[in-house]
OpenMM code with the backbone's topology and positions (N, CA, C; nanometers):
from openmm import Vec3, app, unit

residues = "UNK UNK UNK UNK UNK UNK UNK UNK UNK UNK UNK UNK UNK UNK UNK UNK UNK UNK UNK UNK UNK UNK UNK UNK UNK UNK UNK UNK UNK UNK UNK UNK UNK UNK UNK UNK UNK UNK UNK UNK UNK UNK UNK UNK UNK UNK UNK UNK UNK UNK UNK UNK UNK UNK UNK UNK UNK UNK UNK UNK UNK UNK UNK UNK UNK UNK UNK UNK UNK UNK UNK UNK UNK UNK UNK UNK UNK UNK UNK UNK UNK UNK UNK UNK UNK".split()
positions = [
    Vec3(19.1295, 3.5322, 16.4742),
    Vec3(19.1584, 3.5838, 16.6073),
    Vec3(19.0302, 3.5983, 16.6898),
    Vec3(18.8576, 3.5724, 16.6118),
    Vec3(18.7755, 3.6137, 16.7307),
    Vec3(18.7577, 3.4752, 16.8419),
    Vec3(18.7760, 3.3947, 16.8338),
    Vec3(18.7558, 3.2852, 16.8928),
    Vec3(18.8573, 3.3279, 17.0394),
    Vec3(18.9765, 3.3759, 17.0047),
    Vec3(19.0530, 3.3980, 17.0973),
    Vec3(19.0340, 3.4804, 17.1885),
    Vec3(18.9634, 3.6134, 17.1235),
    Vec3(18.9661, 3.7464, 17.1826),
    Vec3(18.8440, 3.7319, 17.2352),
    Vec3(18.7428, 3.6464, 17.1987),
    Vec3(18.6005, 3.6439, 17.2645),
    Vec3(18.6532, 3.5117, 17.4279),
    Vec3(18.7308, 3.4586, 17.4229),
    Vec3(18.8274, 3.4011, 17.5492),
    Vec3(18.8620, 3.5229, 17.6144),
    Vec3(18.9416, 3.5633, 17.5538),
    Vec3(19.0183, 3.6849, 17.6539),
    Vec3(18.8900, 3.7898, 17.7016),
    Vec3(18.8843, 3.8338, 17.6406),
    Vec3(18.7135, 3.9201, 17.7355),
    Vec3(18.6434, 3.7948, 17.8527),
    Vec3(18.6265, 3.7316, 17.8050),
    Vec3(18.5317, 3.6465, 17.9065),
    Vec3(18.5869, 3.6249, 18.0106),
    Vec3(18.7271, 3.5738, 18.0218),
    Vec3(18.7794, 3.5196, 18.1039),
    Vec3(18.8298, 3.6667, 18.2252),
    Vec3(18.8552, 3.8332, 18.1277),
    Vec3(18.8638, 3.9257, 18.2106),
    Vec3(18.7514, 3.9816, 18.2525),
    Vec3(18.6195, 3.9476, 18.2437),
    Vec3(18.4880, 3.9910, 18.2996),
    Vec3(18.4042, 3.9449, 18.3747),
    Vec3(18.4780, 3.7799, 18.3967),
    Vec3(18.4431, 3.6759, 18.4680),
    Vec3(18.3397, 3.6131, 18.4253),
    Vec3(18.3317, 3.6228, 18.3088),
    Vec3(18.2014, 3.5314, 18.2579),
    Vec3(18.2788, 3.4357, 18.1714),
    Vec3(18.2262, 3.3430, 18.0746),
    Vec3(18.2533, 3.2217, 18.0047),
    Vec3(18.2051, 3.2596, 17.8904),
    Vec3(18.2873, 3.1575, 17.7632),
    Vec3(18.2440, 3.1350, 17.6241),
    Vec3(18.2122, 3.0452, 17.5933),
    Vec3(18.1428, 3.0222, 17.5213),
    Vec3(18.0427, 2.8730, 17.4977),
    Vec3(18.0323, 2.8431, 17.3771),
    Vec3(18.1907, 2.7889, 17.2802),
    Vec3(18.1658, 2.8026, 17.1394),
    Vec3(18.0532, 2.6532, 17.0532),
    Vec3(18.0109, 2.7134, 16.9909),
    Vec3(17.9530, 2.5523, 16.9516),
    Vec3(17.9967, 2.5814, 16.7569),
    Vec3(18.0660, 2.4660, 16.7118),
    Vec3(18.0850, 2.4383, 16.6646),
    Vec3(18.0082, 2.3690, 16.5571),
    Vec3(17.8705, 2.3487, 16.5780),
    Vec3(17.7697, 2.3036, 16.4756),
    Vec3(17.6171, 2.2622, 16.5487),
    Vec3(17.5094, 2.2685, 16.5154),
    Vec3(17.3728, 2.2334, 16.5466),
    Vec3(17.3692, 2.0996, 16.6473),
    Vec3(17.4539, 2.0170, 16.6205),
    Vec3(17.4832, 1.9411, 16.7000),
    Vec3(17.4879, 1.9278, 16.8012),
    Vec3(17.5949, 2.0571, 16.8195),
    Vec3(17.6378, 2.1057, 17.0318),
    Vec3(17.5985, 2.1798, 17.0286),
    Vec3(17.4413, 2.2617, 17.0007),
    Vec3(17.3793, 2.3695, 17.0324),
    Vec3(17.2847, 2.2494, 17.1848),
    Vec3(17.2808, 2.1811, 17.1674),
    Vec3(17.1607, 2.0986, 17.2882),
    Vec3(17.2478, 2.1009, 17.4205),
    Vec3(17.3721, 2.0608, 17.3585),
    Vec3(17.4669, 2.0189, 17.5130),
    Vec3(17.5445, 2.1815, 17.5552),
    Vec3(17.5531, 2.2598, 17.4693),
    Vec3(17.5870, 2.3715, 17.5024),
    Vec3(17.4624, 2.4081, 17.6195),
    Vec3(17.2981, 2.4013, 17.5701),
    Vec3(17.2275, 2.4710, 17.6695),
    Vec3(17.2119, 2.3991, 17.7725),
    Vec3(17.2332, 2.3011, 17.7811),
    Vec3(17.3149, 2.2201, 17.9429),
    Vec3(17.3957, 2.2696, 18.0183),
    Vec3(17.5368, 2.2970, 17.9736),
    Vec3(17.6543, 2.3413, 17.9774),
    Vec3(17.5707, 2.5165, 18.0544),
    Vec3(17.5098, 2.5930, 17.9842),
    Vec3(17.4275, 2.7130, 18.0400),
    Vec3(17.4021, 2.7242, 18.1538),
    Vec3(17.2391, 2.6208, 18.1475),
    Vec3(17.2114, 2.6014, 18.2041),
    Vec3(17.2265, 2.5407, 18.3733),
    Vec3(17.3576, 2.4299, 18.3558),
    Vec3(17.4047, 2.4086, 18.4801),
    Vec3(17.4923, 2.5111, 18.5816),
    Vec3(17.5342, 2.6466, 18.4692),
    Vec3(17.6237, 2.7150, 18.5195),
    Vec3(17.5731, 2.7831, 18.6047),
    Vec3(17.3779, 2.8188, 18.5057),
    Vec3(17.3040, 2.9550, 18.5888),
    Vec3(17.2373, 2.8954, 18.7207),
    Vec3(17.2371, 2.7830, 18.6959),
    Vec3(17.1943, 2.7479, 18.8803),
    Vec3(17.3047, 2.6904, 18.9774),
    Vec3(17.4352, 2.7397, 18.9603),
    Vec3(17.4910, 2.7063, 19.0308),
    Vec3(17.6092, 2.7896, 19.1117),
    Vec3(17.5583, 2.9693, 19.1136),
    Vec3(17.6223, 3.0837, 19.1659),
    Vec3(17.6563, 3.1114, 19.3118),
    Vec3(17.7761, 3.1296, 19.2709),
    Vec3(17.8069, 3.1603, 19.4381),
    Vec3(17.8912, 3.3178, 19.4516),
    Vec3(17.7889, 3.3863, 19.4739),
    Vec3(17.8633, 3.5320, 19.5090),
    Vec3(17.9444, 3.5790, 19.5709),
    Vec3(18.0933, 3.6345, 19.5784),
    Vec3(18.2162, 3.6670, 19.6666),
    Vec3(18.1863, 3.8218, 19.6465),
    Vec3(18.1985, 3.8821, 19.7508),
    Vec3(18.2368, 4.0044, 19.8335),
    Vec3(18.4263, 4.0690, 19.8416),
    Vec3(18.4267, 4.1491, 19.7764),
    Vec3(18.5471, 4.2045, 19.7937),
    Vec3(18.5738, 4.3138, 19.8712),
    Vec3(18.6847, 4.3509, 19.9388),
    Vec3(18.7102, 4.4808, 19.9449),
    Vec3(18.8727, 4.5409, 19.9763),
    Vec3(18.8839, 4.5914, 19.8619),
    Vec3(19.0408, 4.6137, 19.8554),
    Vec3(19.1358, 4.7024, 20.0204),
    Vec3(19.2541, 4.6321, 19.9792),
    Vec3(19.3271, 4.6768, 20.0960),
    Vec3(19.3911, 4.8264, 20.0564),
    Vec3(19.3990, 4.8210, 19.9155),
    Vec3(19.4187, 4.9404, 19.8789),
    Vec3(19.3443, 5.0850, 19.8339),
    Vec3(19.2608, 5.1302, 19.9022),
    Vec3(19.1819, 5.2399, 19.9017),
    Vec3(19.1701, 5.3314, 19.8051),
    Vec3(19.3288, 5.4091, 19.7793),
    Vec3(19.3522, 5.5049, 19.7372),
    Vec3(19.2503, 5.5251, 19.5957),
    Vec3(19.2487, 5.6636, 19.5916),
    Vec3(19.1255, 5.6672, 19.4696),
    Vec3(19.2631, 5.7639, 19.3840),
    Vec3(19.3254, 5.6380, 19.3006),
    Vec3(19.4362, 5.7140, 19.1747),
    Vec3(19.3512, 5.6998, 19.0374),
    Vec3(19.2700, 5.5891, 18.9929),
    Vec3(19.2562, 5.5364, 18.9141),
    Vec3(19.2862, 5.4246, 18.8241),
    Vec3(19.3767, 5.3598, 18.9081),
    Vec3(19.4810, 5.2588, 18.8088),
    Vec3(19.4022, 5.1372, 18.8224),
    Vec3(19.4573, 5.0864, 18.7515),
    Vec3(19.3939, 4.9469, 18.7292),
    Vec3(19.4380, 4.8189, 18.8453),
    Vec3(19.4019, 4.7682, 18.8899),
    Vec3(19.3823, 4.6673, 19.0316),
    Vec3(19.4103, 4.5471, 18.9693),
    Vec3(19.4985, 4.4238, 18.9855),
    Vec3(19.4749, 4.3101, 18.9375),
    Vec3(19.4280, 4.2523, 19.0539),
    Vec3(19.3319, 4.1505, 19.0172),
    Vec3(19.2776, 4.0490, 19.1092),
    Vec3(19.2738, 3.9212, 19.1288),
    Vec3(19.3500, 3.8369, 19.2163),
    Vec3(19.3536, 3.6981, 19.2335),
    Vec3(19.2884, 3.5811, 19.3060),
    Vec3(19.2180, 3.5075, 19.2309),
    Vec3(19.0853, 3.4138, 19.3187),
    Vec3(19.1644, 3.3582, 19.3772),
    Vec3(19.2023, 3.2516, 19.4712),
    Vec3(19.2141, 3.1104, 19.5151),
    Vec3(19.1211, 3.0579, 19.5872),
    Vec3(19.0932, 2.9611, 19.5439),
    Vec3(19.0047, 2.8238, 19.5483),
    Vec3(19.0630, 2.7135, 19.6681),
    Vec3(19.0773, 2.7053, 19.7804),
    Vec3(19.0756, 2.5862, 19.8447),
    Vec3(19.0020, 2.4405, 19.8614),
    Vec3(19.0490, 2.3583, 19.7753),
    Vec3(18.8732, 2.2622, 19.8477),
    Vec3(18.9393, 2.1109, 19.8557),
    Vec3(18.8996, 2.0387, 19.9574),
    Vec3(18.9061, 1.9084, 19.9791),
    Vec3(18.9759, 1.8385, 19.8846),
    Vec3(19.0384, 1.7408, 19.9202),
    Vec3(19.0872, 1.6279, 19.7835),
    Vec3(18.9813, 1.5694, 19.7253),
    Vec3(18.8687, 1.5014, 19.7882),
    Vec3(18.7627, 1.4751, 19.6813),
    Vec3(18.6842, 1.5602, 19.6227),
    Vec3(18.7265, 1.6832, 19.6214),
    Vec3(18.6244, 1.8190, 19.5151),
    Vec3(18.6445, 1.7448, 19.3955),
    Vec3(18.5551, 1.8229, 19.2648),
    Vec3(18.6405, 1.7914, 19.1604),
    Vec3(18.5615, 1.8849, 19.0743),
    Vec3(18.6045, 1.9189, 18.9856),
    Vec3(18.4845, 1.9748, 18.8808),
    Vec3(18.4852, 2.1236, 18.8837),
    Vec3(18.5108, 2.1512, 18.9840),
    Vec3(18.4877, 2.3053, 18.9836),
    Vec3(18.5740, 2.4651, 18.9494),
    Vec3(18.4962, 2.5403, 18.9073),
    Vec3(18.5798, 2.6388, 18.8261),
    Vec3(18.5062, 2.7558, 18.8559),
    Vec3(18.5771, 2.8754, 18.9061),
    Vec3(18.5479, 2.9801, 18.9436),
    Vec3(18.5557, 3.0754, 18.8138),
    Vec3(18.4751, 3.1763, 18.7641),
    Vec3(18.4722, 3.2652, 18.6621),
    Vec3(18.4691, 3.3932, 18.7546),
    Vec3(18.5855, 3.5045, 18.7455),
    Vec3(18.5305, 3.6257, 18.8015),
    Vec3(18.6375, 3.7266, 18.7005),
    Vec3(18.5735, 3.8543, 18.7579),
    Vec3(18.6503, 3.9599, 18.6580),
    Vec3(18.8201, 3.9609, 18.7297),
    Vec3(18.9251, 3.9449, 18.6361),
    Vec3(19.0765, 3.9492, 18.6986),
    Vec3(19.0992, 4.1081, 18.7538),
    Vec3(19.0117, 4.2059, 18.7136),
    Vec3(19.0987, 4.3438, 18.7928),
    Vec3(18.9952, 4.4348, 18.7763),
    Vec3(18.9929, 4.5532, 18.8084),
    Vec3(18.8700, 4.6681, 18.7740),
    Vec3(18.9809, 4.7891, 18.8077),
    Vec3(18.9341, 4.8852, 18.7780),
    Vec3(18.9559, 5.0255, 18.7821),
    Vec3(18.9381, 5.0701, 18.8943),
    Vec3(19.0343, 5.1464, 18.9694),
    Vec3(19.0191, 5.2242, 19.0791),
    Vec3(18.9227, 5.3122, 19.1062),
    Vec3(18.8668, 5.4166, 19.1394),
    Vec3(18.8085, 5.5636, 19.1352),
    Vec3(18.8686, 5.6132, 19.0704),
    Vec3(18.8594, 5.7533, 19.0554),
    Vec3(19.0025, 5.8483, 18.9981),
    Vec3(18.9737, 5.9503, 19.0914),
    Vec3(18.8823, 5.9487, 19.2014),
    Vec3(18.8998, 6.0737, 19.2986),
    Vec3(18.7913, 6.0167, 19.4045),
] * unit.nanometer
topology = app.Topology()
chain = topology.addChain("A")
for resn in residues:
    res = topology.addResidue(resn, chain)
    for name in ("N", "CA", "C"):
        topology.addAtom(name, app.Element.getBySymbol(name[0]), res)
């Protein structure tokens, strides 16, 4: 189950997993890194819903882009915690 559950965290914290499977794909993995860390684009949120209850917020990206985009994949956290006051 960690292969899975180290997915599920990543994918709710907005970061990525990078399994490598043997010495082999340790080179193309730090490619794979590497192309990710120079290629950030920071989004700004701010909820419509204010209230400070505490509950948990789900959050939904959408991505618009051209028909010739291709390649691209957004990583962000799916929800965060309200305040509680």
């Amino acid at each position: 189950m960690g292969p899975r559950l180290l997915t599920e965290v990543a994918l709710e914290t907005g970061g990525q997993e990078f399994p490598v499977r043997g010495l082999d794909e340790l080179s193309m993995t730090g490619i794979e890194i590497t192309r990710d860390l120079r290629n950030p684009y920071i989004l700004g949120y701010s909820p419509a819903n204010s209230t400070a209850d505490g509950k948990y917020r789900r959050i939904t990206l959408k991505v618009a882009l051209p028909d010739a985009a291709g390649g691209v994949t957004a990583y962000y956290r799916r929800g965060y915690y309200a305040p509680a006051q």
